[in-house]
N, CA, C and O atoms as a Tripos MOL2 file, in Angstrom:
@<TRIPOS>MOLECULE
protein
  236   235    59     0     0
PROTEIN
NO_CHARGES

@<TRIPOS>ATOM
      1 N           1.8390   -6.8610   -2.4720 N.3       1 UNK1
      2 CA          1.9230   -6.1790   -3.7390 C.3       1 UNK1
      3 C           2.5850   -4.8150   -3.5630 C.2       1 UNK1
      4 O           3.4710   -4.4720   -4.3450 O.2       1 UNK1
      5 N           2.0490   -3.7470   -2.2150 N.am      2 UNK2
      6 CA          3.0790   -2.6000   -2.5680 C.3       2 UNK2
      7 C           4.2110   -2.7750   -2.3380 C.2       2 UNK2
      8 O           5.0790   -1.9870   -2.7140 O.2       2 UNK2
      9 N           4.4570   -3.8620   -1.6610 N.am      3 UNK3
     10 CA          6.2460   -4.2360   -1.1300 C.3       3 UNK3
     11 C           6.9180   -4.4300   -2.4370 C.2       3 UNK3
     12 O           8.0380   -4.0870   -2.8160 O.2       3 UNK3
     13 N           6.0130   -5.0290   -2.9990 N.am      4 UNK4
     14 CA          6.7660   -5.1620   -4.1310 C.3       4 UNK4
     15 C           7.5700   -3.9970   -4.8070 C.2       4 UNK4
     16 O           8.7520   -3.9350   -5.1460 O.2       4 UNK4
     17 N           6.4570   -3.0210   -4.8980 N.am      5 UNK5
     18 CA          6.7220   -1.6830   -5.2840 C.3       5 UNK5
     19 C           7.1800   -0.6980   -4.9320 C.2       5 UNK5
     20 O           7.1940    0.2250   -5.7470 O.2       5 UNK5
     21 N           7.7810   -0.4640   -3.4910 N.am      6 UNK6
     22 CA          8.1030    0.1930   -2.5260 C.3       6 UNK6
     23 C           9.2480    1.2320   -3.3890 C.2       6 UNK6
     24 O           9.0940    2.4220   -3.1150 O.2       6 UNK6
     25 N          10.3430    0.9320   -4.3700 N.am      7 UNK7
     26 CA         10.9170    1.8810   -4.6900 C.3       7 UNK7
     27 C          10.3940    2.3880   -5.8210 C.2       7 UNK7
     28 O          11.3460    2.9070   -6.4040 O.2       7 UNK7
     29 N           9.1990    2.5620   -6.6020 N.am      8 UNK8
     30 CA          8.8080    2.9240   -7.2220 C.3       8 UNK8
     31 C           7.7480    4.2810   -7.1020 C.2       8 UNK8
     32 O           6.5170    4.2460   -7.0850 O.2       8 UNK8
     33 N           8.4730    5.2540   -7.0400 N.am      9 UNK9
     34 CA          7.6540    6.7740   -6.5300 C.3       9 UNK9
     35 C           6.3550    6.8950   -6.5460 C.2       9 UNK9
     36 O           5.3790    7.1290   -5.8330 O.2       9 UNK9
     37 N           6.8250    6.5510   -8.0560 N.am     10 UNK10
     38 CA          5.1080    6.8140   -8.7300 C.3      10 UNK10
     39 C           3.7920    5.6940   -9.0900 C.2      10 UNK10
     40 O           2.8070    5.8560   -9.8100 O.2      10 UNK10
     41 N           4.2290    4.5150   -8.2720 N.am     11 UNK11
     42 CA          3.3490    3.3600   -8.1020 C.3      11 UNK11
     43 C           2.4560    4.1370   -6.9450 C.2      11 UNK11
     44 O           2.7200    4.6690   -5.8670 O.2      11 UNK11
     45 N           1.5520    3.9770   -7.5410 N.am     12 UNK12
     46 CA         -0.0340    4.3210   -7.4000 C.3      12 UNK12
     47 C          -1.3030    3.3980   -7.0350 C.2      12 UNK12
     48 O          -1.2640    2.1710   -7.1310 O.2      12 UNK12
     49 N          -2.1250    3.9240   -6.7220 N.am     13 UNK13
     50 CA         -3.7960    3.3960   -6.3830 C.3      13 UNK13
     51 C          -3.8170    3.0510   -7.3690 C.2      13 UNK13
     52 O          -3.1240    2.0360   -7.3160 O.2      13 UNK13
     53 N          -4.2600    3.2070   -8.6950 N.am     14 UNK14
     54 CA         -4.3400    2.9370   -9.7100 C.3      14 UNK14
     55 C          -3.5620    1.8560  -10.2100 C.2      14 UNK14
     56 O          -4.1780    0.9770  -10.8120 O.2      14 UNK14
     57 N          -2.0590    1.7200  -10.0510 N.am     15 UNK15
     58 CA         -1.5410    0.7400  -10.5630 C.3      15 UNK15
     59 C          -1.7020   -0.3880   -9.3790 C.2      15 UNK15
     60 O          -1.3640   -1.5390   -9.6560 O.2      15 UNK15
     61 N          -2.1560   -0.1230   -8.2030 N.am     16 UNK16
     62 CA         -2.1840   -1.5780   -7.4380 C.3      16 UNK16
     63 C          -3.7940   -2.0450   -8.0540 C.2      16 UNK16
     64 O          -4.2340   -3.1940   -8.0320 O.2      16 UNK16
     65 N          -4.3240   -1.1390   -8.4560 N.am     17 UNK17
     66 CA         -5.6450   -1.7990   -8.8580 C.3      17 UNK17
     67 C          -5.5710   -2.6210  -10.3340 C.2      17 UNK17
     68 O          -6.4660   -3.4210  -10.6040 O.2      17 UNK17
     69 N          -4.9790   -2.4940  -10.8320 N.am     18 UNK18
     70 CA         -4.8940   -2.7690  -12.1740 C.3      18 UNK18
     71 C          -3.4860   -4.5520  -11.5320 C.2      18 UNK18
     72 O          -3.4940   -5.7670  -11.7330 O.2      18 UNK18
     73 N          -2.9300   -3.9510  -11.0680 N.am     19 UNK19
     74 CA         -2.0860   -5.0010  -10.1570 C.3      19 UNK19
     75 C          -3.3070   -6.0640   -9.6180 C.2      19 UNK19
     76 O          -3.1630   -7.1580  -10.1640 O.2      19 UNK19
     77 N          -4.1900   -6.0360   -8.9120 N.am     20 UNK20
     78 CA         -4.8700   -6.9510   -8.1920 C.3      20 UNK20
     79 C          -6.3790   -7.4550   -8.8220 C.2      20 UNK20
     80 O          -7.2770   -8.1540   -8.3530 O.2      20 UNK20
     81 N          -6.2020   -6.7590  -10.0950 N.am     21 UNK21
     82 CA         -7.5760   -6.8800  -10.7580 C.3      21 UNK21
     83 C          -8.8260   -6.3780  -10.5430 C.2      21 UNK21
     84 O          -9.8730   -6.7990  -11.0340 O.2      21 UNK21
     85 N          -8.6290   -5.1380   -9.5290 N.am     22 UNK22
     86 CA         -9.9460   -5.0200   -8.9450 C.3      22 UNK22
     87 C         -10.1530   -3.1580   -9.1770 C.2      22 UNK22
     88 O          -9.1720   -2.4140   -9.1700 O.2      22 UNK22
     89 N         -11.4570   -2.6920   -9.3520 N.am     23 UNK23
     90 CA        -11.4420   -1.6780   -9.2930 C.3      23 UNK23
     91 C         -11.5190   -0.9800   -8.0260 C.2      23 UNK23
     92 O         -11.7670   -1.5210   -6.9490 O.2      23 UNK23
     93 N         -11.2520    0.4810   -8.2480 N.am     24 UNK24
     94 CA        -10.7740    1.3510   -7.2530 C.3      24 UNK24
     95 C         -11.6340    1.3830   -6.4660 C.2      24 UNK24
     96 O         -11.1560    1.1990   -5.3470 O.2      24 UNK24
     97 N         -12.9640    1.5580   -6.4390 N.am     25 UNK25
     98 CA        -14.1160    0.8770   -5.4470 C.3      25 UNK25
     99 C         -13.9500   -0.0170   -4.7700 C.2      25 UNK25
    100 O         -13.9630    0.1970   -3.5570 O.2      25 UNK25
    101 N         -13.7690   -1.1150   -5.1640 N.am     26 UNK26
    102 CA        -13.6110   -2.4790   -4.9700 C.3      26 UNK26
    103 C         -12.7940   -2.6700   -3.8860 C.2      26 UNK26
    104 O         -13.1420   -3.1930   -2.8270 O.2      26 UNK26
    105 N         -11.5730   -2.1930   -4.1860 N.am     27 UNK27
    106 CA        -10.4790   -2.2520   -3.7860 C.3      27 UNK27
    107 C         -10.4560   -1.3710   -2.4360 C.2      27 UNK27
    108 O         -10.0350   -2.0500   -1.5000 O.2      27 UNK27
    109 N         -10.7940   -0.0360   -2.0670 N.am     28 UNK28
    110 CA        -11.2860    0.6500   -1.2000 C.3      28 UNK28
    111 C         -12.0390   -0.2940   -0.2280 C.2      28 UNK28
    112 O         -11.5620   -0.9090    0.7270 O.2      28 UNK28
    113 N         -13.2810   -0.2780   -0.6620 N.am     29 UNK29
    114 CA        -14.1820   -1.2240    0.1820 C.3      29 UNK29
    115 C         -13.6260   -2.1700    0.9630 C.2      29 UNK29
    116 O         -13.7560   -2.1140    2.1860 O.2      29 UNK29
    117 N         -12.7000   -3.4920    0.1440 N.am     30 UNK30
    118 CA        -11.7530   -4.4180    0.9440 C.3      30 UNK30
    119 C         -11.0570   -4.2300    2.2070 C.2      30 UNK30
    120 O         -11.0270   -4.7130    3.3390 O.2      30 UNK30
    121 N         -10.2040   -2.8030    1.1260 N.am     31 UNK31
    122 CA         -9.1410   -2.6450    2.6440 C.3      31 UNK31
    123 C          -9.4840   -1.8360    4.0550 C.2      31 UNK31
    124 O          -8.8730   -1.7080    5.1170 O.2      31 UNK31
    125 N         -11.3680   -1.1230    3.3080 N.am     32 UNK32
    126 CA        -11.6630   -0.2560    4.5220 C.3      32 UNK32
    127 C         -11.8420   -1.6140    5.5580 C.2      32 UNK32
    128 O         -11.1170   -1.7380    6.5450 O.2      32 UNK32
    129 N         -12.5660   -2.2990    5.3170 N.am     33 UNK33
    130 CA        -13.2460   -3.2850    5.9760 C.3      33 UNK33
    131 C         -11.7190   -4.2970    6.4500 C.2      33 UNK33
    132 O         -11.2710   -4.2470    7.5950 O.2      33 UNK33
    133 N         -11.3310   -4.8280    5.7730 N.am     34 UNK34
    134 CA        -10.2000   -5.4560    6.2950 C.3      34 UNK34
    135 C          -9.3100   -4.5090    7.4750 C.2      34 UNK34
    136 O          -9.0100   -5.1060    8.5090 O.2      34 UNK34
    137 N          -8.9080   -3.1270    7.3440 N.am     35 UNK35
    138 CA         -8.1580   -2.6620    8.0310 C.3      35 UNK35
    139 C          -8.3640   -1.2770    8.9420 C.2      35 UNK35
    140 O          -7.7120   -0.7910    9.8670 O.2      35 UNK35
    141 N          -9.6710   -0.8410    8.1890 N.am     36 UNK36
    142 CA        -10.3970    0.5670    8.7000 C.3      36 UNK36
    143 C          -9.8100    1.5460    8.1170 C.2      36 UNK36
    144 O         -10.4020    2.6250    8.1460 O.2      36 UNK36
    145 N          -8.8160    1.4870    7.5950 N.am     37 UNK37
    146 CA         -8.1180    2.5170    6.8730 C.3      37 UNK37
    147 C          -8.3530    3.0120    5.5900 C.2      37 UNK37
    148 O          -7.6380    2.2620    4.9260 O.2      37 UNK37
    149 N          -8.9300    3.8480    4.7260 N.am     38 UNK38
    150 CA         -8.2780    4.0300    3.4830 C.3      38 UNK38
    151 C          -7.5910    3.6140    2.7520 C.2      38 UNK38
    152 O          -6.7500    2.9610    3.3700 O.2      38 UNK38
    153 N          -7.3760    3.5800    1.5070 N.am     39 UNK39
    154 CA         -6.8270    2.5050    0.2920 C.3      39 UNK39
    155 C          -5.3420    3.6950    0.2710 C.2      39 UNK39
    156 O          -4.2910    3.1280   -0.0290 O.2      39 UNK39
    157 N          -5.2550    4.8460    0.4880 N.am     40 UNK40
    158 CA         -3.9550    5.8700    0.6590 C.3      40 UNK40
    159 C          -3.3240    6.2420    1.7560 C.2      40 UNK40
    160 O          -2.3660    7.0040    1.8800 O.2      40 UNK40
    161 N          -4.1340    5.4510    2.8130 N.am     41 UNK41
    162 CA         -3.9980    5.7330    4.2460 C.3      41 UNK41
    163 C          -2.7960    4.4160    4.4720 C.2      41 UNK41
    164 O          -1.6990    4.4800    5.0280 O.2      41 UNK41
    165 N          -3.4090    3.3550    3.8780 N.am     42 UNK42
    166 CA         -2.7310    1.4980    3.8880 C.3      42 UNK42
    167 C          -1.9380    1.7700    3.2590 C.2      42 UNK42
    168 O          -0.8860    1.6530    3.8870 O.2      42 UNK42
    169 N          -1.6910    2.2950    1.7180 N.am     43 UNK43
    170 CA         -0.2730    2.1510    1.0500 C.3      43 UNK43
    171 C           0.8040    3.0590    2.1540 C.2      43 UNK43
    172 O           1.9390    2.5940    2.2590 O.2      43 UNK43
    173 N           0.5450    4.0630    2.7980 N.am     44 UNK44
    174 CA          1.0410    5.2250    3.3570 C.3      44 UNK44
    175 C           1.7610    4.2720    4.6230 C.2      44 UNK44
    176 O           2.9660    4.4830    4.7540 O.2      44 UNK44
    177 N           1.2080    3.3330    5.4900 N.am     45 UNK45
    178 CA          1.2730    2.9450    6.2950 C.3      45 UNK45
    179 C           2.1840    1.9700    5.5680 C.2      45 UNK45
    180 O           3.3950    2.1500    5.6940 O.2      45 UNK45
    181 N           1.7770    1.0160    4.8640 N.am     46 UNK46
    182 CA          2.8040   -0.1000    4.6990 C.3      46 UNK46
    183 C           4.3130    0.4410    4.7350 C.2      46 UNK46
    184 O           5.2660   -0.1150    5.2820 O.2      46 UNK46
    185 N           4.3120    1.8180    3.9320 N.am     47 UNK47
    186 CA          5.4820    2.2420    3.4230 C.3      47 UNK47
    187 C           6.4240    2.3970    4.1740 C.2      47 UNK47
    188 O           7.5650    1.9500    4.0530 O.2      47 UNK47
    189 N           5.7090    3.4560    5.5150 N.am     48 UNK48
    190 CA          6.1680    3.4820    6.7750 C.3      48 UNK48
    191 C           6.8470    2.5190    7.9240 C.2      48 UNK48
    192 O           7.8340    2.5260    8.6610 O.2      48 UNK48
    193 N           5.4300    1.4780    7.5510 N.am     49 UNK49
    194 CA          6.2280    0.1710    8.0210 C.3      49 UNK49
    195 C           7.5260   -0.4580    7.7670 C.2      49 UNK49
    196 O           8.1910   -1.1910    8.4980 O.2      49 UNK49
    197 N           7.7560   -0.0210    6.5760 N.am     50 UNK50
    198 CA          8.9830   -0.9110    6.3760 C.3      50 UNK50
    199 C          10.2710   -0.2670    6.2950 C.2      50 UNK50
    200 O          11.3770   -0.8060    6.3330 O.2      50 UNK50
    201 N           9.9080    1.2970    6.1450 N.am     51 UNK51
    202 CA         11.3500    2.3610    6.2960 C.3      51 UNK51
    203 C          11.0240    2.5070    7.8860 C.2      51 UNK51
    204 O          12.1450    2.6760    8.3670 O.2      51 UNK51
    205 N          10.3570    2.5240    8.6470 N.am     52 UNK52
    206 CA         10.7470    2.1180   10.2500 C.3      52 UNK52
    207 C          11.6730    0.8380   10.5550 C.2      52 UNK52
    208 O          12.5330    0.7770   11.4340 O.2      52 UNK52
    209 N          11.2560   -0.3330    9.4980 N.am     53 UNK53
    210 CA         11.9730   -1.7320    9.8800 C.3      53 UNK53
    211 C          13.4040   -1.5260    9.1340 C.2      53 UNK53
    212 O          14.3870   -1.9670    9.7300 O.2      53 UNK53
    213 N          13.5790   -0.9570    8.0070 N.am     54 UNK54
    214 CA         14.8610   -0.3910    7.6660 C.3      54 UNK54
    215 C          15.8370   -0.0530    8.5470 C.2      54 UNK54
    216 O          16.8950   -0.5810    8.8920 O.2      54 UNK54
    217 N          14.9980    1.3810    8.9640 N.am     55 UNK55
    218 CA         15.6780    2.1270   10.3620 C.3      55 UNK55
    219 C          16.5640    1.5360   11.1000 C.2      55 UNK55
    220 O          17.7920    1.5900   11.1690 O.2      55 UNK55
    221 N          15.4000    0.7170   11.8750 N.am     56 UNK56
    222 CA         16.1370   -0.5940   12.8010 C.3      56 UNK56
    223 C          17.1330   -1.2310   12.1910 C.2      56 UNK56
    224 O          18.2750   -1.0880   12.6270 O.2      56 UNK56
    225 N          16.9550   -1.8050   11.4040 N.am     57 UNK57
    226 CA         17.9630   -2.3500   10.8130 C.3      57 UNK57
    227 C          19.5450   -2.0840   10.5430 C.2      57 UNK57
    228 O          20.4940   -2.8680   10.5240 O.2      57 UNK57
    229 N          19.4990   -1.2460   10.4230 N.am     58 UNK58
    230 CA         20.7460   -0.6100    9.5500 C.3      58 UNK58
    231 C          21.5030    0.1760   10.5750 C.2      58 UNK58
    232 O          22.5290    0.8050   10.3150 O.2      58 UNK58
    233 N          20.8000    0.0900   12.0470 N.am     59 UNK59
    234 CA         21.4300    1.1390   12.8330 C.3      59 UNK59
    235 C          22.6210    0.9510   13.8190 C.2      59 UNK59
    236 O          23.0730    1.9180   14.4320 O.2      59 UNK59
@<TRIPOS>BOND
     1     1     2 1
     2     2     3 1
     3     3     4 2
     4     3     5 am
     5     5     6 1
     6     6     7 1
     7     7     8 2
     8     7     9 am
     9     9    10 1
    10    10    11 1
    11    11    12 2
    12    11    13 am
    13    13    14 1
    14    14    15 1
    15    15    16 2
    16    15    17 am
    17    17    18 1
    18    18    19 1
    19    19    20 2
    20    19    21 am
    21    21    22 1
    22    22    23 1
    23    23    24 2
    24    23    25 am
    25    25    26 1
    26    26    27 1
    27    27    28 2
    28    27    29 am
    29    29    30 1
    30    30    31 1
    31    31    32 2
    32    31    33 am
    33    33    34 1
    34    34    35 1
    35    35    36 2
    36    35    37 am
    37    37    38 1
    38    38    39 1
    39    39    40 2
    40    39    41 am
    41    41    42 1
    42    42    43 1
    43    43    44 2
    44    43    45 am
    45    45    46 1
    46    46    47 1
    47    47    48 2
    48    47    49 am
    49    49    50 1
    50    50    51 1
    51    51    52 2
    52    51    53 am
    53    53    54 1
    54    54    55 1
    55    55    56 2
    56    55    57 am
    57    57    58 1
    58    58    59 1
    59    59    60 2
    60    59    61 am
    61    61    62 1
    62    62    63 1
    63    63    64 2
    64    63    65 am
    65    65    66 1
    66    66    67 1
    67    67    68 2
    68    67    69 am
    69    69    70 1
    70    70    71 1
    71    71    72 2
    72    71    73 am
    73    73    74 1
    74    74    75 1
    75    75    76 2
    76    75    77 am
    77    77    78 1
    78    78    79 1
    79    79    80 2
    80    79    81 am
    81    81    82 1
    82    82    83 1
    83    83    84 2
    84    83    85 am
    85    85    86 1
    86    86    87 1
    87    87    88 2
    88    87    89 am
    89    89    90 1
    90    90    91 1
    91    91    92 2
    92    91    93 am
    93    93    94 1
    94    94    95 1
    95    95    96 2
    96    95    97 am
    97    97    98 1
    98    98    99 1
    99    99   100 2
   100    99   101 am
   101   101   102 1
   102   102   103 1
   103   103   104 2
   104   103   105 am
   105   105   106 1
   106   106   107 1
   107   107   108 2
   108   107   109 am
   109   109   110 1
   110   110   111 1
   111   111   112 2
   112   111   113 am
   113   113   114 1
   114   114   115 1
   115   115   116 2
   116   115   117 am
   117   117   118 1
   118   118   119 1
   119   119   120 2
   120   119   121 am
   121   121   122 1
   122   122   123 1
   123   123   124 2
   124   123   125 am
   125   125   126 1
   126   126   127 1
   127   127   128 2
   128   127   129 am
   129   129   130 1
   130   130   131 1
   131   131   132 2
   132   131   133 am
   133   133   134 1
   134   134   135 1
   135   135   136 2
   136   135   137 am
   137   137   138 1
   138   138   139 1
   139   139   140 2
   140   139   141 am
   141   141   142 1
   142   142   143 1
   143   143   144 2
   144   143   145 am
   145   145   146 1
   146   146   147 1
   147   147   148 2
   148   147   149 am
   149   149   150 1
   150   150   151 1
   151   151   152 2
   152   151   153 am
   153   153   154 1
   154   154   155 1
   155   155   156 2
   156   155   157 am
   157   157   158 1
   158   158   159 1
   159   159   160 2
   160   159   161 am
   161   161   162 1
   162   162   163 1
   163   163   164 2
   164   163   165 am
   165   165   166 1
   166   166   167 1
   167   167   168 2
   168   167   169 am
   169   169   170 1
   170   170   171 1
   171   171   172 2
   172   171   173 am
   173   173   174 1
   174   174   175 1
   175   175   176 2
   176   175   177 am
   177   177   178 1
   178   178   179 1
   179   179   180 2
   180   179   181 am
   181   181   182 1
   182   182   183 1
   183   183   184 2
   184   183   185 am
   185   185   186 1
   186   186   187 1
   187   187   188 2
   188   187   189 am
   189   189   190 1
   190   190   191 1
   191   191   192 2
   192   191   193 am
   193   193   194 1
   194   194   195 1
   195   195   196 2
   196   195   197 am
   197   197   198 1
   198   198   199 1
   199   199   200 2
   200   199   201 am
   201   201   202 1
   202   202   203 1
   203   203   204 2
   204   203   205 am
   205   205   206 1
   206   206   207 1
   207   207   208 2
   208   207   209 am
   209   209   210 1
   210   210   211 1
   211   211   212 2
   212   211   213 am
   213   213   214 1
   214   214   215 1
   215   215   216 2
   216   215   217 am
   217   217   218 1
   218   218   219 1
   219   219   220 2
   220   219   221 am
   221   221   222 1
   222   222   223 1
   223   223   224 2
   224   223   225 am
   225   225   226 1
   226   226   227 1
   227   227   228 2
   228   227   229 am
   229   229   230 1
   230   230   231 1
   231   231   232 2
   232   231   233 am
   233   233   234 1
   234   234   235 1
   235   235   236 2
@<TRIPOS>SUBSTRUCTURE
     1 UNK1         2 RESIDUE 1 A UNK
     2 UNK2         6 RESIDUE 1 A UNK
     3 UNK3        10 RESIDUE 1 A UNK
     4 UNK4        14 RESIDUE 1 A UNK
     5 UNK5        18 RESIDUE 1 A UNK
     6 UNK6        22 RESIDUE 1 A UNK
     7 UNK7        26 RESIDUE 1 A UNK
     8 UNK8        30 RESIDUE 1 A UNK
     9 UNK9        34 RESIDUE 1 A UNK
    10 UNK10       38 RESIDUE 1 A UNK
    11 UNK11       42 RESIDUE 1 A UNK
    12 UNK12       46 RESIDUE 1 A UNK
    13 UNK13       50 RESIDUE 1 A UNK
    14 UNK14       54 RESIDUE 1 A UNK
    15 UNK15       58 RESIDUE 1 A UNK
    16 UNK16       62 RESIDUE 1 A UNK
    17 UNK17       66 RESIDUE 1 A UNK
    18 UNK18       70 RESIDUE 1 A UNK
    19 UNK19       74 RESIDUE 1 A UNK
    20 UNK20       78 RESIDUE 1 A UNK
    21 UNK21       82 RESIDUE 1 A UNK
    22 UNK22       86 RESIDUE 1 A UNK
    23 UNK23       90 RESIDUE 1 A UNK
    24 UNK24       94 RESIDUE 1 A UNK
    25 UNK25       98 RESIDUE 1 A UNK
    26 UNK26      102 RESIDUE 1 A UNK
    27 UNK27      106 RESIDUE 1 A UNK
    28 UNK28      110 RESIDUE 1 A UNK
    29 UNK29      114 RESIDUE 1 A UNK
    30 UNK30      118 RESIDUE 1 A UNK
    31 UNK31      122 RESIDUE 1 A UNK
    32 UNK32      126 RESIDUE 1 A UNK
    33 UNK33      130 RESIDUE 1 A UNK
    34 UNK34      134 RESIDUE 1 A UNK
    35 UNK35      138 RESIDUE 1 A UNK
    36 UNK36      142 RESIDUE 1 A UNK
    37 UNK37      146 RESIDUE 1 A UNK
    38 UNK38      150 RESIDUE 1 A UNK
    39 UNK39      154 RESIDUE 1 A UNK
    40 UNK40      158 RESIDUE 1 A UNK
    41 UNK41      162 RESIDUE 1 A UNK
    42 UNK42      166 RESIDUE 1 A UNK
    43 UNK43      170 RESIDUE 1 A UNK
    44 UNK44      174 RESIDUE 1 A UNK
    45 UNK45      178 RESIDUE 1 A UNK
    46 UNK46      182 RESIDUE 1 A UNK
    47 UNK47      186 RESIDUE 1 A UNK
    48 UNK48      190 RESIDUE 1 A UNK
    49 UNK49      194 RESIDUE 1 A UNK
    50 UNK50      198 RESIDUE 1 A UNK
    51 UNK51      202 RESIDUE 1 A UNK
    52 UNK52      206 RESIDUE 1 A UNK
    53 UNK53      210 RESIDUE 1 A UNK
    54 UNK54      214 RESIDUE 1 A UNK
    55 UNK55      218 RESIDUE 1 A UNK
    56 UNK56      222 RESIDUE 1 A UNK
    57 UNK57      226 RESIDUE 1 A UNK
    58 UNK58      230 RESIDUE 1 A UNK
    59 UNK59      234 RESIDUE 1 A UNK
């Protein structure tokens, strides 16, 4: 879902929650437990992930 969103600045916690049906609690809880990270820590990281795989890419 944030891949989806990746050029969108201002795609938010909020809009992935409303995106996945789940509230911001909810949604927290999941990804702490799924990943140990924070729900701003994971979008932060995905983002990273993929302008690192860019990087590579293009070089």
């Amino acid at each position: 879902m944030v891949l989806d969103h990746l050029a969108e600045e201002d795609y938010s916690i909020v809009h992935l929650c409303r995106d996945l049906g789940l509230g911001r609690t909810q949604l927290h809880n999941k990804i702490k437990a799924l990943t140990g990270q924070s729900t701003s820590e994971f979008v932060r990281t995905v983002r990273l992930n993929k302008a690192r795989e860019l990087l590579q890419t293009t070089g």
